[in-house]
N, C-alpha and C positions, 0 to 999 in steps of 0.2 A: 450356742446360746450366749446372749449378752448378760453379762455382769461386772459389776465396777471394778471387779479384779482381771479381767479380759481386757477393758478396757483401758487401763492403768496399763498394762501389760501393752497391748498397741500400739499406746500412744510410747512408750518407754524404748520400742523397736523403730520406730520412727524419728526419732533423736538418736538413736544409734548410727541408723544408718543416715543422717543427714553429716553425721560426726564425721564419718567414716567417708563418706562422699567429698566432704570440704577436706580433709584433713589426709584423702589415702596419697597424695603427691609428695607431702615430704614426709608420710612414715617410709613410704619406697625409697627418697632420697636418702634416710637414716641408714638403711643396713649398707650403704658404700659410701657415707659420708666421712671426712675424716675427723681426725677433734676436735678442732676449732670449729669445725662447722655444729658439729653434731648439739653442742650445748643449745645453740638460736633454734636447731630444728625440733628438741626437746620441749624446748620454752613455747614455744608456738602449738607444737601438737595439745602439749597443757593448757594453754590458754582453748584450744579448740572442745577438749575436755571436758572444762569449766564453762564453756559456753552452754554444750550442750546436754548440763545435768540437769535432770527433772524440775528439781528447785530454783532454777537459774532461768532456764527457757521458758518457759510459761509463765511466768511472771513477766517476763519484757514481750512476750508473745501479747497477752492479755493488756499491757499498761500500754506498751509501744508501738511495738506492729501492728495492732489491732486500729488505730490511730491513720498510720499511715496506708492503709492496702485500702481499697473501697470494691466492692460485690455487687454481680449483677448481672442477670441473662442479655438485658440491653444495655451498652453501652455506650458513652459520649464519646471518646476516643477512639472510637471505630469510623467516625464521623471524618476527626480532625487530632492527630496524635498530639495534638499540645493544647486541645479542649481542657477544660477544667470542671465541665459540667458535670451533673450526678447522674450515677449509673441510677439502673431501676432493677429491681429483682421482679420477674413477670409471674404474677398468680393467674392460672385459665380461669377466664369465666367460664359459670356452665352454659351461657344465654350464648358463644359464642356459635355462629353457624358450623355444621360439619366440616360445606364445603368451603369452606374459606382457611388456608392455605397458612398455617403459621408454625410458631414457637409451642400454642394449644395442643397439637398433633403430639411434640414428639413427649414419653412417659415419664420423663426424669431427664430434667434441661442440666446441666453440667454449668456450675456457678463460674462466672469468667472474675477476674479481680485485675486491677492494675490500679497504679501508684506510686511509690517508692520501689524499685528495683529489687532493693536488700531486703523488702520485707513480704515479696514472694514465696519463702518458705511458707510463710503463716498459710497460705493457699492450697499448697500440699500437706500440710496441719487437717485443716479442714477435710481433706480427700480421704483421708485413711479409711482404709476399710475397719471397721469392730466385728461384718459378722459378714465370712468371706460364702458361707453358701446361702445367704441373702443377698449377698450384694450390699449392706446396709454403710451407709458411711459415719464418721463425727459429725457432720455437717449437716445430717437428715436428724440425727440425734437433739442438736443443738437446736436448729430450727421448730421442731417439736418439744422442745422442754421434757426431754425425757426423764423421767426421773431418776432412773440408772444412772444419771452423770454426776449425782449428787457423792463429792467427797472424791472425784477426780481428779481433779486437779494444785490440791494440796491438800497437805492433811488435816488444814484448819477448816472447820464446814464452811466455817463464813468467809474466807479467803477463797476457797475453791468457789463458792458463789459468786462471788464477786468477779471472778474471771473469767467463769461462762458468762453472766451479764454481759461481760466485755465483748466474748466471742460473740454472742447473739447480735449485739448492737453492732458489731463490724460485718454480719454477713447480711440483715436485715438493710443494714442503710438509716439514716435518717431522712426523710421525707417530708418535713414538719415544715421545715421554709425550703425548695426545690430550687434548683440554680443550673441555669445554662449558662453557654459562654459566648461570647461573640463570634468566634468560628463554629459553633452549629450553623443548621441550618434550622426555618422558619417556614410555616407553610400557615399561612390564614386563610379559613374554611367558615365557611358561610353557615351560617348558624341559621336565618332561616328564608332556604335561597325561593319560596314563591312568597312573599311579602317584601315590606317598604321597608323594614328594619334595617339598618346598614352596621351587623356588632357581625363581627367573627370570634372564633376562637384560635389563640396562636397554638399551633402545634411544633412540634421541635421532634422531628424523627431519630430514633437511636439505631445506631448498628444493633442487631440482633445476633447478637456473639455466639450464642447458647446454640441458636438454631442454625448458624451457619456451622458451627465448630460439628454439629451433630449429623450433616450433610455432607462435610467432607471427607469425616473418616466412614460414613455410608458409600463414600462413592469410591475411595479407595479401596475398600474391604470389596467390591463388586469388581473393580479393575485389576486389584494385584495380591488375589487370594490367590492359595496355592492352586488348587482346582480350575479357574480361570487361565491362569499361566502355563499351567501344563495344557487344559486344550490349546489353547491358542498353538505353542509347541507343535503340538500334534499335526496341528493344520499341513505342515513340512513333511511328514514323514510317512513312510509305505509301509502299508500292514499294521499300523496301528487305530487303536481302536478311536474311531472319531466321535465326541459329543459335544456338544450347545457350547457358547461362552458368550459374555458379557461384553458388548462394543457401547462406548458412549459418545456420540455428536454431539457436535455443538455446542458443547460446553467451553464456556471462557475462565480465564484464569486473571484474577487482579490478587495485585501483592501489597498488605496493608505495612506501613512503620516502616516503608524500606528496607533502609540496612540494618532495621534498628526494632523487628519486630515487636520485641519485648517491652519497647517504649508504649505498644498500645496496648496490648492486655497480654494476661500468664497466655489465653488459649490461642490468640493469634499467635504468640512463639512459638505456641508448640505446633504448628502447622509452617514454620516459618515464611509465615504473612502470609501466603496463600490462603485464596477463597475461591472456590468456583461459585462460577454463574451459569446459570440455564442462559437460554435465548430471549431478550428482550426486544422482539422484533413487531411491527407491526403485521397481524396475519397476511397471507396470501389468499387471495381469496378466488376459487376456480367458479368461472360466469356461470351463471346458472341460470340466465334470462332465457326464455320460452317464446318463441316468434309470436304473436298473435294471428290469429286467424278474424277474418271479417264472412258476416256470409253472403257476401256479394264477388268474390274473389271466385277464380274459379280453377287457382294451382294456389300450391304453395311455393313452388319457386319462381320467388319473386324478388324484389331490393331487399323487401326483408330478412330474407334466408340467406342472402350475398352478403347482409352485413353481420346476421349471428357466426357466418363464417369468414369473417374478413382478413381476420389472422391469416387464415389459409390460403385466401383469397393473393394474400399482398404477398404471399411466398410464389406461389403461382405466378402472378403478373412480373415477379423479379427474375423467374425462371426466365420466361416469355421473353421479356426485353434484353436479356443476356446475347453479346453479342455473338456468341461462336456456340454450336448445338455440341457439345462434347460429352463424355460418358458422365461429370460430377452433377453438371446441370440436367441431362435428362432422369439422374437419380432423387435428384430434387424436385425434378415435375412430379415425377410418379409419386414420391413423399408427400407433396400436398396436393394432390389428387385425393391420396387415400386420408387427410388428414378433413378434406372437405367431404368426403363421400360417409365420415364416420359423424361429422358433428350434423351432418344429413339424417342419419340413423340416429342420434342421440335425440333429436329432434324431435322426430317422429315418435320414438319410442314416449316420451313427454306427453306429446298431445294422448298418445292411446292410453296412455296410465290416468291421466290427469282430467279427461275429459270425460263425462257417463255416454254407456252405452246406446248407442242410437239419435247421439247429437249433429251426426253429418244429415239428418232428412232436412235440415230446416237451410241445408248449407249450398252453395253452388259449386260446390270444387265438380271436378270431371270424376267421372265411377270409379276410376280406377285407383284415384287417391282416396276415396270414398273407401273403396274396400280394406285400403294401407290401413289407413289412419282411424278406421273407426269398427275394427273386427269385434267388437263385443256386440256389434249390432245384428251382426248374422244370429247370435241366440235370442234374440226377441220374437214375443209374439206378432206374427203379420210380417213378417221380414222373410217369410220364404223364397220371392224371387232374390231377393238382395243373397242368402246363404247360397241360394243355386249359382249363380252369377258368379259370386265370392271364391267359389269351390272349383268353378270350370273354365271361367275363364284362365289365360295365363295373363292377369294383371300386371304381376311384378316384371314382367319382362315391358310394357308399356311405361311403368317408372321409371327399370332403367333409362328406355329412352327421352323420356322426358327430362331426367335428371341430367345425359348428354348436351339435349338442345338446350337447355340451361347454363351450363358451363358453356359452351358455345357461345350463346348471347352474351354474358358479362365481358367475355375475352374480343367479344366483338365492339359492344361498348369503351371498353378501357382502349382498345389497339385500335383505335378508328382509322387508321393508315392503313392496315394491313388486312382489313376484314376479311378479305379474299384466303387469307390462308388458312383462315379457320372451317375446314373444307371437311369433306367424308372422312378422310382417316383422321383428324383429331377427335371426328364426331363417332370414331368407333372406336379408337383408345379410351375416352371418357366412358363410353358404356362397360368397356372391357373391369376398369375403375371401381364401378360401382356394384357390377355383377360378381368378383369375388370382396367386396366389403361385404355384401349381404352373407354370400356363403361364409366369410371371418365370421361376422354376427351369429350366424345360428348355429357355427362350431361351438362357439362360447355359450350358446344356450342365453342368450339374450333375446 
């Protein structure tokens, strides 16, 4: 439970241990110092003493510090570490869309601050927790005006007032007149881009500290959790028990503030400058263009289907024109054999999805591509010669060989020199080709 005596009590532990932090080097120095030494290390731990007594610290914290550190989920220095522009502290709209990708998403954005160096504590000030099985911090307090905070900070009410004031206006920002700097950057956006108007708006992007800081240690906690590291472990080892772990691609790593992280904010230090990136790549996109058919036509392999497979195509003719027949190259022919004999079947399988049942009456192709490509016609009413036909003939074996004299013909066009050698046995490896793709296909249940 919070109360200003809890809280007094917190913040009183947090000057301890800053005390204790700056000053434990030469209390260790003291117990092997000698005399002369020992007086300067006396003098010093005291002065670190006096720093960091209640009455002392919060007063330069509130008057000073508060002055020099500036707050903010997005920041300007993230941009350009010798920016001078203002951070912003981000409040979610609720109008913001779900699916759109930000700082909104994450529940409690972690205030980033930078400024003056020396006045970094004040930052860790702000962090403390008041109520450790809430999670509640100073900071969540402050920004809410909680009333519990009244008489914390000294024990004159209007002095401790006055301090929070301080606190609030250092972690809030002032916003009243906003200032970039000339190393940002600038983006003008067209304000209203189907009219004659010619006004934009300058926009000035900020590092988003809050949500990268919140990203990083997400991706860490996934990469080098205990659990993760022991499977991976595992992977190496016999008889032990194997389960799942976490791999992540593709992520890039850029490092802000150099050598000098802390120069751009508390939360890049503490990552020391490290940020990953996702993949900013332009997609890859797999073709997904569909031949046309005409109904004057009367196959479908035709220029057209040589160029839905050309990729394939031009591996083949590289095969072909190679000059020595050895084991790498005929492993190559065979690869795009099977690489053209499948975008054949991808093909196909297209027109039959994509097209309604009973659309080949109106079409010239030959019966037997008739039955391939357009089997939902067999269930129509009046179609029973066509389902009889469909059922007994053995069609698919007239494919294959159509499919052959096809590949034949292209290799006959491209190799005009050499026509002659595109003879019966290439004309029977090609069918061999395409009579286990079909079988591959229906293993797969496609």
């Amino acid at each position: 439970m919070i109360t200003k005596t809890s809280i007094v009590k917190t913040i009183r532990q947090f000057l301890v241990e800053q005390n204790h932090k700056k000053s434990q080097t030469d209390r260790k120095k003291l117990e092997n110092a000698n005399l002369s030494d020992k007086e300067e290390l006396l003098k010093k731990i005291a002065d670190y003493d006096e720093k960091y007594r209640f009455d002392v610290w919060i007063p330069n914290a509130a008057l000073v510090l508060a002055k020099q550190l500036y707050f903010g989920t997005h920041i300007s220095r993230g941009i350009h570490s010798s920016s001078k522009g203002d951070n912003v502290n981000f409040q979610s709209a609720p109008t913001l869309p779900p699916e759109l990708v930000g700082s909104q998403l994450i529940p409690k954005l972690e205030l980033d601050a930078n400024g003056n160096a020396a006045a970094l504590p004040l930052a860790g000030f702000f962090n403390i927790i008041v109520d450790a099985e809430k999670g509640v911090t100073l900071k969540e307090l402050l920004l809410t005006d909680d009333p519990r905070l009244e008489g914390c900070f000294a024990d004159d009410p209007e002095l401790s007032n006055q301090y929070k004031v301080c606190f609030q206006n250092a972690l809030k920002g002032d916003l009243t007149k906003p200032s970039s700097d000339e190393r940002n950057k600038q983006i003008l956006w067209v304000n209203h881009p189907d009219s004659q108007e010619d006004t934009y708006t300058c926009l000035v992007p900020l590092h988003p500290s809050s949500l990268t800081n919140h990203f990083y240690y997400k991706i860490n906690q996934l990469r080098y959790s205990d659990t993760n590291k022991q499977a991976l472990s595992n992977r190496y080892k016999k008889d032990t028990e194997q389960f799942s772990y976490t791999t992540l691609q593709g992520i890039g790593v850029t490092v802000l503030g150099g050598t000098k992280p802390q120069n751009v904010s508390q939360l890049t230090s503490n990552q020391g400058g490290r940020n990953y990136l996702l993949p900013s790549l332009p997609p890859i996109f797999k073709s997904r263009e569909q031949i046309r058919l005409t109904e004057k036509q009367t196959t479908i392999f035709n220029r057209r289907l040589a160029y839905a497979c050309r990729e394939s195509f031009n591996l083949l003719y590289e095969v072909v024109g190679a000059e020595k027949n050895i084991y790498p190259e005929r492993d190559k022919r065979k690869f795009a054999l099977e690489l053209i004999a499948q975008t054949v079947l991808i093909q196909a399988e297209r027109i039959q999805k994509t097209h309604p049942a009973g659309w080949s009456k109106d079409y010239s192709l030959n019966e037997y591509q008739k039955y391939w490509l357009d089997p939902g016609r067999a269930e129509l009413d009046g179609e029973e010669i066509f389902r009889q036909h469909a059922e007994q003939d053995n069609w698919s074996a007239e494919i294959i060989r159509q499919f052959a004299l096809w590949i034949n013909a292209c290799l006959k066009w491209r190799f005009k020199s050499i026509q002659q050698d595109f003879a019966t046995p290439e004309y029977n490896q090609w069918c061999r080709d395409m009579e286990q793709a079909i079988a591959a296909q229906a293993r797969l249940n496609k």
